[in-house]
C-alpha positions, 0 to 999 in steps of 0.5 A: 163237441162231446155228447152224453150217452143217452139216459131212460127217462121213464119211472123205475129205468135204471137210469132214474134217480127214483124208483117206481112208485114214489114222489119227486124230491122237490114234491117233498120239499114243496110239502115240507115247506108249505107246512113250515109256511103256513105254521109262519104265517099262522104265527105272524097272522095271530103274533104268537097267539095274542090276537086273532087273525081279524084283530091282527088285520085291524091294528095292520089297518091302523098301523098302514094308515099311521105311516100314510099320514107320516108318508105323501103320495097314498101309495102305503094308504092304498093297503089299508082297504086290503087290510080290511078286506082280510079282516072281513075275510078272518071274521067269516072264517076264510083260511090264512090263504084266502085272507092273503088272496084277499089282501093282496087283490084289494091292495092292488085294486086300490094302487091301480084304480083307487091311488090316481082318483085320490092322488088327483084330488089331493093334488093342489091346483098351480096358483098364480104367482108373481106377476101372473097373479096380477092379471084379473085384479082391479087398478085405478088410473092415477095418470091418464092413460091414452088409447096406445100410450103409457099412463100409470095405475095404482095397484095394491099400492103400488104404482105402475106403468099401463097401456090400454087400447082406448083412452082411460081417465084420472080415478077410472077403476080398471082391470089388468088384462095382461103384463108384459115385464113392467107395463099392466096392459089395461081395460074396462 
């Protein structure tokens, strides 16, 4: 293994890449593109110079709830409090930056703690289906059931084979306490 001579580090060292006295490169470059940034986020911020900035959050406003309506799950929703937060921000005179800081810390508030409230309620409950549906509704006896035998019950107008724990008469109304394949297990 070969090793490299070693090399003086300090400013102003024959060995630098920067005499003494001025900056790093990747200072100037951070500076130059800061400025460019900041004149691209000016443009974007005003759209050329045809709105303001707390206009421009406003119709952003508009624009994410639009696309939330067309979307499901309130996760682009979730930026639209952000936004308005960064039109407050504009219309009290806060810099580009801190209109962003602004967006993106009420943005990420409302992903974190606003989405699950809201997503839960918007969740529908599971709602019985099929035959689990029949269970609670009331049937009437058309065949007399006897207590641990099979007798018959009208249901929604259909027919159907029941069982009950104690004996049931012809017309009595009951209720379907559980179904098991074909068979309504029935009570009082």
């Amino acid at each position: 293994m070969r090793r490299m001579p070693a090399r003086p580090q300090g400013p102003g060292d024959a060995g630098s890449l920067r005499p003494r006295g001025y900056p790093h490169m990747a200072t100037l470059l951070a500076l130059q593109a800061e400025g460019a940034l900041g004149s691209w986020i000016e443009s974007l911020l005003t759209l050329d110079g045809l709105v303001t900035h707390w206009q421009f959050w406003l119709w952003f406003t508009l624009v994410v709830l639009i696309v939330e309506i067309l979307t499901t799950g309130f996760f682009i929703g979730a930026f639209a409090p952000g936004a308005l937060a960064a039109a407050g921000a504009a219309a009290l005179g806060a810099s580009n930056n801190l209109q962003l800081v602004a967006f993106a810390a009420v943005s990420l508030a409302c992903i974190v703690f606003l989405r699950p409230i809201i997503v839960r309620r918007l969740t529908p409950t599971t709602l019985p289906t099929n035959t689990d549906a029949l269970v609670g509704q009331m049937a009437t006896v058309i065949d007399t059931v006897p207590a641990g035998g099979n007798g018959r019950v009208r249901l929604s107008n259909e027919e159907w084979r029941a069982t009950s724990d104690g004996h049931l008469p012809v017309g009595e109304v009951v209720r379907v306490l559980a179904v098991s394949g074909n068979t309504l297990k029935v009570g009082r």
